[in-house]
N, C-alpha and C positions, 0 to 999 in steps of 0.2 A: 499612117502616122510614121513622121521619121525618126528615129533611133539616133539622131547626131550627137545626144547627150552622152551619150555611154561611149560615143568613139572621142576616141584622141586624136587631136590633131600631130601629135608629136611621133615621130618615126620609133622610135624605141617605144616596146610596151608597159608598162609597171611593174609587170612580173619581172620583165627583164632587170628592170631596176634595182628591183626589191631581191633579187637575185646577186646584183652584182653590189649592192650596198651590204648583203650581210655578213660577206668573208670578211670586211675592213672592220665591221661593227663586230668580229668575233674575236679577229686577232686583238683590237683595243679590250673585249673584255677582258680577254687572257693575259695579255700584258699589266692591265690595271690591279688584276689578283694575284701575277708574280711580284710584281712593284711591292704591294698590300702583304705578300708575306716576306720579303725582302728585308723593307724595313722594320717590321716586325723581330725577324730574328735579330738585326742591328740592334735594334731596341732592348733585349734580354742581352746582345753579348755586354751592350755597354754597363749595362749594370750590374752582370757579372762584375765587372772590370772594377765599379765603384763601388763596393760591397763595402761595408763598414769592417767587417769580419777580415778582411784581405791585409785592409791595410796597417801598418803599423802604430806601434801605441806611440806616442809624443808624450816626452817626460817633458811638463811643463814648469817652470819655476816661477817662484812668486819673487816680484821685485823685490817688495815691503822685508820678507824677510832675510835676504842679502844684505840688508844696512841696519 
């Protein structure tokens, strides 16, 4: 019986592939969960920034009672 099923026609093996596909697929995952706490910390400074507490009181005036 021939075994041609199991071979590749293709000069590179799978392993090889699957070798050289996973350094790309490690650095995107590492990237994607710098990104993901990145904006994260963005995300707390800005609302630091918009804190109710921070910003100043506004003395508002009523029209009605000016006339």
């Amino acid at each position: 019986m021939n075994d041609s099923s199991n071979t590749s026609n293709s000069p590179i093996s799978p392993e090889t592939l699957l070798g050289l596909a996973t350094a790309p697929f490690l650095v995107g995952f590492l990237a994607s969960r710098s990104l993901t706490q990145t904006l994260t910390d963005l995300g707390v400074a800005s609302e630091e920034i918009f804190r109710g507490d921070r910003l100043p009181l506004l003395q508002v005036r009523d029209d009605e009672s000016e006339h």
